[in-house]
C-alpha positions in Angstrom: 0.0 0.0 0.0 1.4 3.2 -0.6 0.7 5.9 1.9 -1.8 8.4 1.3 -3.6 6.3 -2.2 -6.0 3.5 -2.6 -3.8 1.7 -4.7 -3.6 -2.5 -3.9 -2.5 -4.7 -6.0 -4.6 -7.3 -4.3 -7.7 -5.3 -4.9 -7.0 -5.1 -8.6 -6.4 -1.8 -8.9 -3.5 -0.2 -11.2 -0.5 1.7 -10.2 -0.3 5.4 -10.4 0.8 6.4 -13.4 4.7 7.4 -12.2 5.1 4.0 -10.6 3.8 2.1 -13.6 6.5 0.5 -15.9 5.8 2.3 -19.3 5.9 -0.2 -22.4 8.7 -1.2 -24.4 8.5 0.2 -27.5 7.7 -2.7 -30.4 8.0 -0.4 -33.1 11.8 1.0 -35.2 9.8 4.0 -36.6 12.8 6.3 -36.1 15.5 4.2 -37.3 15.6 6.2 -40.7 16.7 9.4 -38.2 20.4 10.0 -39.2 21.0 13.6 -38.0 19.7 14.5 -34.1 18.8 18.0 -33.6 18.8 19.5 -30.7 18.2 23.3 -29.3 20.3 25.0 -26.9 18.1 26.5 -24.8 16.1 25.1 -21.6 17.2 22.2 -20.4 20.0 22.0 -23.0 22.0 23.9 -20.6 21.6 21.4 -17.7 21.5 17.9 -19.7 22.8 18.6 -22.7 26.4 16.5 -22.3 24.1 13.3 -21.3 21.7 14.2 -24.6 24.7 14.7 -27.2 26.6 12.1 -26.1 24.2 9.5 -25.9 23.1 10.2 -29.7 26.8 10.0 -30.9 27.4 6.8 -28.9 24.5 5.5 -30.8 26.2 6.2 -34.1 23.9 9.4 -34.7 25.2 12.8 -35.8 24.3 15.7 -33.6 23.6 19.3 -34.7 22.9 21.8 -32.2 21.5 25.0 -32.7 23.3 27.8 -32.7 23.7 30.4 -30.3 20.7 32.6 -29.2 20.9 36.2 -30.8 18.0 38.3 -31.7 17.1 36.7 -35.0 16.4 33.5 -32.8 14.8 35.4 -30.1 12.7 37.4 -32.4 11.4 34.1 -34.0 10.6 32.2 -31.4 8.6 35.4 -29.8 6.6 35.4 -33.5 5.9 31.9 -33.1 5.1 31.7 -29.8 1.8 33.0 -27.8 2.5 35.8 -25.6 1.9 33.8 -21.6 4.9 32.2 -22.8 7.9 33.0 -20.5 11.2 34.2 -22.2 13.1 31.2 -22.0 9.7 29.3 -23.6 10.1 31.9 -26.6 13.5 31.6 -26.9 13.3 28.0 -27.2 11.0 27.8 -29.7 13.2 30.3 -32.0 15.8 27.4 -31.3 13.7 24.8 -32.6 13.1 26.4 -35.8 16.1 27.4 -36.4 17.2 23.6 -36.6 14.3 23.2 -39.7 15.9 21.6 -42.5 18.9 21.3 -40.3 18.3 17.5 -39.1 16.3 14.4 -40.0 13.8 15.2 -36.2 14.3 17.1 -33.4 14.7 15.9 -30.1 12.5 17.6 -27.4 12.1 15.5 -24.0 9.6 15.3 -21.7 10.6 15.8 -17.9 7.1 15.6 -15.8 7.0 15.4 -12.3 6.5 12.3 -10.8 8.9 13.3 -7.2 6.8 16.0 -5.9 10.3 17.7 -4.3 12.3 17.2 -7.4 9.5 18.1 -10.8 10.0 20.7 -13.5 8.1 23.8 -14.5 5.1 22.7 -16.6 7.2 23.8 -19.9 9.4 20.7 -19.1 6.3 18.5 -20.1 4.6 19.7 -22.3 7.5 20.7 -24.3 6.7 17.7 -26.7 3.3 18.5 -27.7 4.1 22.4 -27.9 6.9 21.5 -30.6 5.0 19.3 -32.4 1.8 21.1 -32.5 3.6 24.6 -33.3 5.6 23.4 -36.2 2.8 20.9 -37.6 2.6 22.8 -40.8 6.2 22.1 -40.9 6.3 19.0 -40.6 8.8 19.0 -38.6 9.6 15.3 -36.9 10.2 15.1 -33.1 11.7 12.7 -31.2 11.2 12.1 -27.7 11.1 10.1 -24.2 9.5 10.7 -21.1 11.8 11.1 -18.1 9.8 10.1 -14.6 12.4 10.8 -12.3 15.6 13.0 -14.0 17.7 12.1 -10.0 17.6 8.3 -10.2 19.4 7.0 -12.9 17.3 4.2 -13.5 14.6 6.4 -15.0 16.5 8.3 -17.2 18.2 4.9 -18.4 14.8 3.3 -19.1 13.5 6.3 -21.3 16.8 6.9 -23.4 17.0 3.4 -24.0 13.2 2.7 -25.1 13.9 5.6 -27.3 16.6 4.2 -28.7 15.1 0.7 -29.6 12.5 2.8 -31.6 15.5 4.3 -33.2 16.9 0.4 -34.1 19.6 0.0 -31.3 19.5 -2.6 -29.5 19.1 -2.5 -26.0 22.1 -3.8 -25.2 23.6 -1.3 -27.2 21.6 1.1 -25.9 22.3 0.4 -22.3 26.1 0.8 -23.0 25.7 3.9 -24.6 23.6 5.2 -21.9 26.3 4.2 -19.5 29.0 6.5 -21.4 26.7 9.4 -21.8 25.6 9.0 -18.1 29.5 9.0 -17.2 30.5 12.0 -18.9 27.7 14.3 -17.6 28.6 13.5 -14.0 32.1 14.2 -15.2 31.0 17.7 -16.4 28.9 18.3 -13.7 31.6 17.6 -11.3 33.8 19.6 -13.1 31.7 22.7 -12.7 30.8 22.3 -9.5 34.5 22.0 -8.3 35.5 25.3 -10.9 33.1 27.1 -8.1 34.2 25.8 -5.1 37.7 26.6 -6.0 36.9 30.2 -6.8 34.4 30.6 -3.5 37.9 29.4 -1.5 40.1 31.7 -3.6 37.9 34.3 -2.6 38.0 33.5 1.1 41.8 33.4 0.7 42.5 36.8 -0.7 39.9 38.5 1.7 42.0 36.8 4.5 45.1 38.7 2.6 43.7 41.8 1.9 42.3 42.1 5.9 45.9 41.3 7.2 46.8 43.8 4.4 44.7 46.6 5.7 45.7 46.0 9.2 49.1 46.2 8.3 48.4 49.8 7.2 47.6 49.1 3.2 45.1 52.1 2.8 45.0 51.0 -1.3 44.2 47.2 -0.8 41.4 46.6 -2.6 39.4 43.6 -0.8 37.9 41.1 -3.6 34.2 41.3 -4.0 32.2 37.8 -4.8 28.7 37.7 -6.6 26.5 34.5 -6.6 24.6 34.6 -9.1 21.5 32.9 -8.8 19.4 31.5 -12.2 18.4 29.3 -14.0 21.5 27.2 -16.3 19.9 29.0 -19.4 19.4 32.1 -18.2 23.0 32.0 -16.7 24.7 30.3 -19.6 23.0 32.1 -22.3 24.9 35.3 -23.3 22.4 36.5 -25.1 19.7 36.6 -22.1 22.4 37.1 -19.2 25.0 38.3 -20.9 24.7 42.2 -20.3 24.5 41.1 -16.1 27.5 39.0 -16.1 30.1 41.3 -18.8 28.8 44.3 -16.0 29.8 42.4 -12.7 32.7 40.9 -14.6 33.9 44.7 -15.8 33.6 45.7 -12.3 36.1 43.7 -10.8 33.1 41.2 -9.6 34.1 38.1 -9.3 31.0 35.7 -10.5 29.7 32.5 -8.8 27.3 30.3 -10.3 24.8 29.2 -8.0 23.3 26.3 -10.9 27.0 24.8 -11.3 27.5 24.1 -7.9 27.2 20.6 -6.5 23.6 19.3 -7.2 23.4 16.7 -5.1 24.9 18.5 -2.1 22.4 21.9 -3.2 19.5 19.7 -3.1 20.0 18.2 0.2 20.6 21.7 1.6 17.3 23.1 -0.1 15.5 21.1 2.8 16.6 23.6 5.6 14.9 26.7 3.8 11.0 24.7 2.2 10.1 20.8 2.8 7.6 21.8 0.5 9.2 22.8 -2.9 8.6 21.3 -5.8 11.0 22.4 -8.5 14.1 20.7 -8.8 16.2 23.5 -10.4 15.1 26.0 -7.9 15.6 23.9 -5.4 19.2 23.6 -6.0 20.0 26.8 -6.3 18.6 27.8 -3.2 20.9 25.1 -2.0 23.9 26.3 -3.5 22.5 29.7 -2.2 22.7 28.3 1.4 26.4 27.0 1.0 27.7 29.6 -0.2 26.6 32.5 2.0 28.6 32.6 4.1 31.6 33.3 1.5 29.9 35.7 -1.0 29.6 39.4 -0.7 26.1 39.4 -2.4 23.8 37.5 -4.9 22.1 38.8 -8.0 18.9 36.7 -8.8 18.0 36.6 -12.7 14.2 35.3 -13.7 13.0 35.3 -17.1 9.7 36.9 -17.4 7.2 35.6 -15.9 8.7 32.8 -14.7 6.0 30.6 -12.6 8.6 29.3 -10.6 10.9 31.7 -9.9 7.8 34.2 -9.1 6.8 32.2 -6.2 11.0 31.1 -5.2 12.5 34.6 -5.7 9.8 36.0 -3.5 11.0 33.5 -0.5 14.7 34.2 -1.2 14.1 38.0 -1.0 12.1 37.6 2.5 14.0 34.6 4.0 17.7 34.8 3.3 19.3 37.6 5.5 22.6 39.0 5.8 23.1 38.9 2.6 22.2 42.1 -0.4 20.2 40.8 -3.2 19.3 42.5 -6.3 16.7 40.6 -8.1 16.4 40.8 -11.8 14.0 40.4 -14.3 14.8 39.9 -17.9 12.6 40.2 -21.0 12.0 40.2 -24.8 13.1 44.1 -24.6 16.9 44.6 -26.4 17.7 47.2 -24.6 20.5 46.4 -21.8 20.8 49.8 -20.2 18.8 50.0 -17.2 19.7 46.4 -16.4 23.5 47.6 -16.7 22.8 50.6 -14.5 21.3 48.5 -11.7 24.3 46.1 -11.5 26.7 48.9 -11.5 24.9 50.6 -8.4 24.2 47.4 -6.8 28.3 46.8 -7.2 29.2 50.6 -5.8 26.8 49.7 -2.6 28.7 46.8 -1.9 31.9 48.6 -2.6 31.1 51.2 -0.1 30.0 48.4 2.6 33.4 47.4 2.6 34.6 50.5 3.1 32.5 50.7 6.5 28.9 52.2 5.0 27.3 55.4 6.3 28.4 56.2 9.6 25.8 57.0 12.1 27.3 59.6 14.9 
């Protein structure tokens, strides 16, 4: 019996649907697809090593889309109706862009079957947006349903179903799941450990510069660290991000990225702020918030409007973390940078002049 549902075997019911075992697949209908497209945008930015090389260990040839710039953007916002967030929009301009480009498309489907580790609704209906959007098209998608994108036993069973329809055997497809499995861990842990290495660099030369200013050094500068806090394709995206990162960068910021820290570790941590979230993604970076507090001089939260998720997240993190400055911002289909620019700058100079001691109250 599983707590809190009438489900019993015994009494002849069936399975929820997240615990049922979904079909194998009897049919090779995509065996004839050759070239794998894929878009870099969404979930590109978190999966996308496990995607690409899982296509080319199945002998297919991968194109990616290129880039986001504003021909991209501007397509996806034509194609697109306007409840869509940014990242939706921009997604969709990344899709089309890979028209002509590839024998099908691949466009996953993450829904939530852990209710502390599910995705924005985007994540699963993804599939039928695409398909439906670029019916006249006829474009061809490929896809597989991910129940659980933490256990890799889930993300196996859906890769490798898809692969069978794709003619691989499953034997095959179990080894090249293995590889592709392997070397996203590998990136992830490389990213993760590129940020703790610069979170204790930072904690070293603040250590320096303090025994520098005690020492009488009026003209050390102490290093200023920024978390930023979004999600991978906001963050990793220069074309949505870029104009927040090249400012705190030009400033002498040194940046943080709160989505490349260790996942496992940030989502274990998420616990002590909500028990009750159910996004994975934000949940990790409130995580990776959490563990890196302590060693940051302040974060910059970036949301892609209007983000259902981050509306209701960003709205805790503002109330709930303390001790920390936060400037929160939001990011949409408008090209102009300036006013975003302007706020980091001012949000860099208060910080600056917190070091220095802030306003002092006689």
């Amino acid at each position: 019996m599983i707590a809190g549902t009438a489900y019993s075997r015994r009494a002849g019911g069936s399975a929820p649907r997240h615990l049922r075992r979904l079909p194998v697949p009897q049919t090779t209908d995509w065996a004839d697809v050759q070239v794998v497209g894929i878009p870099r945008a969404l979930l590109f930015y978190r999966f996308g090593v496990l995607w690409t090389a899982f296509f080319e260990s199945i002998g297919r040839t991968v194109v990616v889309s290129d880039p986001t710039d504003k021909a991209i953007a501007d397509e996806g916002d034509r194609l697109s109706v306007d409840e869509c967030c940014l990242a939706s929009k921009v997604f969709v301009g990344h899709v089309e862009s890979l028209v002509g480009r590839c024998d099908a498309v691949f466009v996953p489907c993450y829904p939530t079957s852990d209710h502390r580790s599910g995705f924005c609704t985007k994540f699963q209906s993804a599939t039928d947006m695409v398909r439906n959007t670029f019916r006249d098209d006829k474009l061809r998608v490929i896809s597989c349903e991910v129940q659980n994108a933490r256990k890799a036993k889930d993300v196996r069973r859906a890769f490798c179903d898809m692969a069978v329809r794709m003619g691989v055997t499953p034997k095959d497809a179990r080894t090249a799941f293995k590889a592709a499995w392997d070397a996203q861990r590998a990136h992830d842990e490389a990213l993760a450990s590129a940020q703790e290495r610069t979170l204790r660099r930072l904690v070293d030369e603040r250590r320096a510069a303090d025994a520098a200013a005690a020492a009488g050094d009026d003209a050390v500068v102490r290093p200023l660290g920024i978390l930023v806090v979004a999600h991978p394709y906001i963050s990793h995206d220069p074309y949505l991000s870029g104009a927040v990162i090249d400012s705190l960068e030009e400033m002498g910021a040194t940046v943080v990225y709160a989505d490349a820290m260790d996942h496992e570790r940030a989502y274990k941590k998420s616990f002590e702020f909500s028990g009750t979230m159910p996004w994975l993604i934000n949940r990790e970076l409130i995580g990776s918030i959490l563990l890196a507090q302590d060693r940051i001089d302040g974060i910059v939260l970036i949301s892609a409007f209007p983000c259902g998720p981050d509306s209701m997240t960003d709205d805790a993190i503002m109330r709930c973390i303390q001790g920390t400055p936060i400037l929160n911002l939001m990011i949409d289909a408008q090209s102009g940078t300036a006013g975003v620019e302007t706020r980091v700058e001012s949000f860099v100079d208060i910080l600056r002049f917190q070091q220095k001691g802030g306003y002092v109250h006689e």
